[in-house]
C-alpha positions in Angstrom: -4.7 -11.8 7.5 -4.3 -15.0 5.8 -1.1 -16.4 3.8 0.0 -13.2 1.6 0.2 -13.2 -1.5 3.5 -11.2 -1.8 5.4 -9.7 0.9 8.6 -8.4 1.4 10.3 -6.5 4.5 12.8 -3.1 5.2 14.1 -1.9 8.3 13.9 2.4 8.0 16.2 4.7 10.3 13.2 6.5 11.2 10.3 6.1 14.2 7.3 3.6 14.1 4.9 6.8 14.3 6.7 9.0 11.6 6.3 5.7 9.1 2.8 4.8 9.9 2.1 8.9 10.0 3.6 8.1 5.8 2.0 5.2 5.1 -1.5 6.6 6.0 -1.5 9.5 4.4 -2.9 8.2 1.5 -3.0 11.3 -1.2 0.9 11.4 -0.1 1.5 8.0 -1.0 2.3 9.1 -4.9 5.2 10.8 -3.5 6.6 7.5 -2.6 5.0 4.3 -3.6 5.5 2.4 -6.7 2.4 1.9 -9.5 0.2 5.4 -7.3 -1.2 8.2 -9.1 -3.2 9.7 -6.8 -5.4 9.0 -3.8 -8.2 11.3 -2.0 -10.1 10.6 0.7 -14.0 10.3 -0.1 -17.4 10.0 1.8 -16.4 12.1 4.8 -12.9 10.6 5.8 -10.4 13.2 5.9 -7.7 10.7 7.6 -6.9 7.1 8.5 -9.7 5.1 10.5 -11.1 2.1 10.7 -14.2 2.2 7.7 -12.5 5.3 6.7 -13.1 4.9 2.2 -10.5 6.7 -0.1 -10.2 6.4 -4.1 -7.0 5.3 -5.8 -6.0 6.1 -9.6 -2.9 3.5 -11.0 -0.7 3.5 -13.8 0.8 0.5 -15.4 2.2 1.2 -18.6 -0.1 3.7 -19.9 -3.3 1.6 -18.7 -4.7 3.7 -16.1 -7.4 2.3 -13.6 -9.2 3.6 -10.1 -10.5 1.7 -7.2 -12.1 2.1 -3.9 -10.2 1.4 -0.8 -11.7 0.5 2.9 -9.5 1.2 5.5 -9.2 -1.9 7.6 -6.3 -1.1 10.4 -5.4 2.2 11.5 -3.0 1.5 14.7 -0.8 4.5 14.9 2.7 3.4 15.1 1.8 0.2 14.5 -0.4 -1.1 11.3 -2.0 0.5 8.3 -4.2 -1.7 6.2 -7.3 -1.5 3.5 -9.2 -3.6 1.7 -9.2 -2.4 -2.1 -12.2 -2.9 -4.5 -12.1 -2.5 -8.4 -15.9 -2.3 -9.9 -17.4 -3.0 -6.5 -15.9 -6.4 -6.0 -13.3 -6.9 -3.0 -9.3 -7.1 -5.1 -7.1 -7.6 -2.5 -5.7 -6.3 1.0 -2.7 -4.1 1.4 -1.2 -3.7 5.1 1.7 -2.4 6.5 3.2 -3.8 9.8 5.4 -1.8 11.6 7.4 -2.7 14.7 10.1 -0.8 16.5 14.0 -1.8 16.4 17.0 -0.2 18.2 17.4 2.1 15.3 14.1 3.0 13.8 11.2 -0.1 12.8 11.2 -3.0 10.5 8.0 -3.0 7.9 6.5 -5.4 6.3 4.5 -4.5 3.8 1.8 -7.5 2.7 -0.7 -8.1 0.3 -3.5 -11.1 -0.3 -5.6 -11.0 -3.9 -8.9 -11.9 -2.5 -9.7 -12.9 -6.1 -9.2 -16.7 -7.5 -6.0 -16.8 -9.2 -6.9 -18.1 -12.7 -9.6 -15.1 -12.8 -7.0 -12.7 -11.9 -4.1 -13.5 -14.3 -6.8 -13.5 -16.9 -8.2 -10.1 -16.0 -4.7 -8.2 -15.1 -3.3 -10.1 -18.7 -6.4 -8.5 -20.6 -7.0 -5.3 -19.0 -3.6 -4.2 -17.3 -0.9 -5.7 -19.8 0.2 -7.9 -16.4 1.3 -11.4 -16.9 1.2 -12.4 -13.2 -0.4 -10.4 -10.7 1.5 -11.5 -7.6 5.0 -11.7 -8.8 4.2 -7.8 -10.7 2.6 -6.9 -6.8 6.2 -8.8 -5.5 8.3 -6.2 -7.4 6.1 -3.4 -6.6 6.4 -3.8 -3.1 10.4 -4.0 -3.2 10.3 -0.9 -5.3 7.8 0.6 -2.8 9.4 -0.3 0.2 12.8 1.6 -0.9 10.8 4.8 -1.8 9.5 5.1 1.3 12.6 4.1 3.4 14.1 6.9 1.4 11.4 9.1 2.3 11.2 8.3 5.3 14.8 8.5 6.4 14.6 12.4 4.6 11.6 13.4 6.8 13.2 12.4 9.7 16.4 13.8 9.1 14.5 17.2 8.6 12.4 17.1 12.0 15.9 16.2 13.6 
């Protein structure tokens, strides 16, 4: 993936395979992960591959909007990406990178906007009541990589 767009990083007390196990199980990831309504699998998929589409409903302050998500890496234990795609045009790519420590895995969770800049702070300004896309993405990473490090940490403290 090129240069993202925001990224940020959390290390989780918990195994590479439980996290990715989270982070792909996309109508889960409301439980957890910041700005999610609801996701469902569509056209088949009933779980993360490669191709694999899935629809996503958001909420930012009241402003609700869907998209359509293409899975685009699904290495257990190792990466979970997808490209997502609001009115048929490509948005941006989400992936989350997970590698193994001596106490659980380090993730990074990334994302690129695949749209120009000036056409997206216009568009998330008008529509979504967002002033900057990528610093609003920034936060929403952070906040998303805490809920699942909770989660995370709870889940595997209950298969313990």
């Amino acid at each position: 993936m090129a240069e993202p767009t925001a990224q940020s990083s959390i290390d989780i007390a918990a195994s590479p395979e439980l996290v990715y196990e989270l982070v792909s199980d996309v109508p889960n990831l409301p439980d957890w992960a910041a700005e999610i309504q609801r996701c469902t699998w569509t056209g088949g998929a009933t779980g993360p591959a490669v191709g694999a589409r899935f629809t996503g409903r958001n909420e930012h302050k009241k402003r609700k909007w869907g998209s359509l998500c293409v899975v685009t890496a699904a290495d257990p234990g190792r990466e979970f990406g997808f490209q997502v795609r609001i009115a048929g045009v490509p948005s941006a790519l989400w992936r989350y990178q997970i590698e193994p420590t001596d106490t659980g895995c380090r993730v990074t969770e990334s994302t690129r906007r695949l749209t120009p800049r000036p056409v997206a702070l216009a568009v998330n300004r008008l529509l979504l009541g967002i002033r900057d896309r990528d610093d609003h993405n920034q936060a929403n990473i952070e906040r998303t990589l805490a809920g699942l490090k909770e989660h995370a940490e709870s889940q595997a403290a209950k298969r313990a």
